[in-house]
C-alpha positions as CSV (number, residue, x, y, z in Angstrom):
1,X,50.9,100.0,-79.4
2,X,46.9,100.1,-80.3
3,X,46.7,96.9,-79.0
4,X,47.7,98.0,-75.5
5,X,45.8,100.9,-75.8
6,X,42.4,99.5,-76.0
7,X,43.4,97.2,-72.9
8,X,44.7,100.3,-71.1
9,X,41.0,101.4,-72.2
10,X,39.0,98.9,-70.8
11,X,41.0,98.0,-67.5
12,X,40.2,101.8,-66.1
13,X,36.1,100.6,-66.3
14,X,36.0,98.9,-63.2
15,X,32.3,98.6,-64.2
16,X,32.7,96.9,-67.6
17,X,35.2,94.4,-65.8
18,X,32.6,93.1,-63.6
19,X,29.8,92.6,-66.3
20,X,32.4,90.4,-67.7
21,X,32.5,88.0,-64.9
22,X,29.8,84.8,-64.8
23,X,27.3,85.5,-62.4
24,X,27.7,83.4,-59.3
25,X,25.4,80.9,-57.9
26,X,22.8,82.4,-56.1
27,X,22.3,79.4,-53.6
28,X,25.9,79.0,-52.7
29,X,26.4,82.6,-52.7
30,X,23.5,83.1,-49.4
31,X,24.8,79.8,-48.2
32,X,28.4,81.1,-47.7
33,X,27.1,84.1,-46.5
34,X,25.3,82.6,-43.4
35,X,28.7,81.2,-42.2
36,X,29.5,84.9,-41.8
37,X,28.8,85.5,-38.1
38,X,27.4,88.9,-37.2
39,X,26.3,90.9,-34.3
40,X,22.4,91.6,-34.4
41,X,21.1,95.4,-34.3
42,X,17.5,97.0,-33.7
43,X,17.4,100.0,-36.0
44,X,14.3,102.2,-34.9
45,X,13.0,105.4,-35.5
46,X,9.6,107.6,-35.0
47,X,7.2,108.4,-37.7
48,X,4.0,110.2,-37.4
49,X,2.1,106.7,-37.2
50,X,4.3,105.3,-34.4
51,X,7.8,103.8,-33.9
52,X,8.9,101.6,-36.8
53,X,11.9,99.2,-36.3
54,X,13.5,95.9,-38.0
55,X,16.3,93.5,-37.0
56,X,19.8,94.0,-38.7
57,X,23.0,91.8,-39.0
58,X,24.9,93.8,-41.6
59,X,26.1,97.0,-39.6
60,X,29.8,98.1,-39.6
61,X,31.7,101.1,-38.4
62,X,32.7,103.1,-40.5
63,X,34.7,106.1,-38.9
64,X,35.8,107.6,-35.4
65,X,36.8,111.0,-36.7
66,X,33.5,111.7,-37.0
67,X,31.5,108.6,-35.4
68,X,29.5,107.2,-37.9
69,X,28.1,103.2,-38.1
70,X,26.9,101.9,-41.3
71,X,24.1,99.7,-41.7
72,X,22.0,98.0,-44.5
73,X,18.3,97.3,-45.0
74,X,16.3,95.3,-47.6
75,X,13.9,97.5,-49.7
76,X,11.4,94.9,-49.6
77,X,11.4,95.3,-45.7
78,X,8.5,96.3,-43.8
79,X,10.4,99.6,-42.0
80,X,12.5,100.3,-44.9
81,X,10.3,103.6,-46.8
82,X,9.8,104.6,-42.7
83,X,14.0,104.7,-42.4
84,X,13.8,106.5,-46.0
85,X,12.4,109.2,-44.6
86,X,13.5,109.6,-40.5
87,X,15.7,112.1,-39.8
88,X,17.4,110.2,-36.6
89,X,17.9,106.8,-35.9
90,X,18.7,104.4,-32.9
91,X,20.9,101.2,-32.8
92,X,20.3,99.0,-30.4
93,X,23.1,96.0,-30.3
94,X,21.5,93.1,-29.3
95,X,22.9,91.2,-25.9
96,X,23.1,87.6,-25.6
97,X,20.2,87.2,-23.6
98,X,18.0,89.6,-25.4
99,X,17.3,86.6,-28.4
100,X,13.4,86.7,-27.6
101,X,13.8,91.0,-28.3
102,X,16.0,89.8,-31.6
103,X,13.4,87.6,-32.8
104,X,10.0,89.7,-32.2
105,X,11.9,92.3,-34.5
106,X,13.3,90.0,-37.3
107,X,9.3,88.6,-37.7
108,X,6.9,90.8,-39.3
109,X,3.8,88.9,-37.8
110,X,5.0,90.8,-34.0
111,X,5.2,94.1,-35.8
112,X,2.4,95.3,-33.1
113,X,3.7,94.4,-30.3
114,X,7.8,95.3,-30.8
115,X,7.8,97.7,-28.8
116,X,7.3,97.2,-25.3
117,X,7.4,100.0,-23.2
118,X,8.6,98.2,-20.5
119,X,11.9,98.3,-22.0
120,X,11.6,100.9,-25.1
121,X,11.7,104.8,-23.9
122,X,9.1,106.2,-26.7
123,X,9.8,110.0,-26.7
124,X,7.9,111.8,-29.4
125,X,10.9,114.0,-30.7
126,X,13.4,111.6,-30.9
127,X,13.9,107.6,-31.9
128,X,13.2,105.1,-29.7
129,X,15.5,103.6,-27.5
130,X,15.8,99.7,-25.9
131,X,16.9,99.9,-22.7
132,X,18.6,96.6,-22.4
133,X,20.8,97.2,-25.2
134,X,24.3,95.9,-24.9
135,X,25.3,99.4,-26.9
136,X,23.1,101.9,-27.9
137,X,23.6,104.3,-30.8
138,X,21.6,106.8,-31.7
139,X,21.8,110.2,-34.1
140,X,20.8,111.3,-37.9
141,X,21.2,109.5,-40.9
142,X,24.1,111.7,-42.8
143,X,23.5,109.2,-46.4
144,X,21.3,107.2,-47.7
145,X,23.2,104.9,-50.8
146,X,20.8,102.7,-53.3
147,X,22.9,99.1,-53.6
148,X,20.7,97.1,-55.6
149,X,18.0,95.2,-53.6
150,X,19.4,97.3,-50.4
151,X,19.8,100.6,-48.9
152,X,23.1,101.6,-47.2
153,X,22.6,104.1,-44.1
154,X,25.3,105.9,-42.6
155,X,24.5,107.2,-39.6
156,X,26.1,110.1,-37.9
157,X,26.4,109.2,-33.8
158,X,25.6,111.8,-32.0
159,X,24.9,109.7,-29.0
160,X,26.4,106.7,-27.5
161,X,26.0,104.3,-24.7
162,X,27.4,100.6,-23.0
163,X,27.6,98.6,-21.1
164,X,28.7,95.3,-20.5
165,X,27.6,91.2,-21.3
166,X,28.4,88.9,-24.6
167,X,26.8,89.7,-27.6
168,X,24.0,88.0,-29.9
169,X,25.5,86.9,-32.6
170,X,23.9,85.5,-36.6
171,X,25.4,82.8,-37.4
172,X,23.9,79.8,-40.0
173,X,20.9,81.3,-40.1
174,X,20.0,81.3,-36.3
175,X,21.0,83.0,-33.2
176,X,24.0,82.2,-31.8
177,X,25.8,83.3,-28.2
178,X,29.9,82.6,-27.8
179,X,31.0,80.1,-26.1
């Protein structure tokens, strides 16, 4: 009976159970993950110095009862302390035929010149929002969750818009339309 005990024990540390596992292969790991297609998101908001905004691929929703989205940035990521610390957010879900829009915000060379305000509406009291955008999200961030190398945002949607067209897609490390 101690014997089953002490397994009892250590099977209700989900923690301790992972540690055991080998650690997997970095390089296959990011390789499998680029066969995981994804939709492509601006996330923007307003700080005192300007808009701030990067590209995302790893956005989900998350509930209807209330509306929330959850996306994911990498700390090392240029807008990443600016989303710390904004109150409200936009999402802006990419179109297929916004791909020049998607790659001017995944390239921190173009940081100057993201937004256009041809098609970005720049209101000081609230984020910015692309025009184009197949669906556009916008609202405060209700959680901010350290994972690791990433923060998780949940965002509470207090705004919504769409309207129709096929989606940019990630896919293999590129930008992909359906066929």
């Amino acid at each position: 009976m101690a014997d089953g005990s002490a397994q009892a024990t250590q099977a209700t540390d989900a923690c301790d159970v992972v540690r055991l596992w080998p650690p997997v292969d970095e390089v296959v790991f990011r390789d499998g993950l680029a066969k995981l297609a994804s939709g492509v998101a601006i996330v923007a908001c307003t700080t005192p110095a300007g808009p701030r905004g990067l590209l995302v691929s790893s956005l989900t929703g998350l509930s209807s009862d209330p509306p929330r989205i959850l996306f994911c940035v990498r700390k090392a990521a240029g807008a990443h302390q600016a989303l710390l610390q904004a109150e409200a957010v936009s999402l802006a879900v990419l179109a297929a035929d916004d791909t020049l829009e998607a790659e001017r915000f995944s390239r921190s060379d173009l940081a100057a010149e993201r937004f256009d305000p041809e098609s970005w509406s720049l209101a000081a009291q609230s984020p910015p929002e692309y025009g184009p955008a197949m669906v556009s999200l916008s609202g405060p961030i209700c959680c901010r969750i350290d994972a690791a190398s990433h923060t998780i945002f949940i965002l509470d949607v207090s705004s919504a818009r769409a309207r129709q067209g096929d989606p940019l897609v990630y896919f293999e490390r590129g930008f992909r339309e359906l066929a």
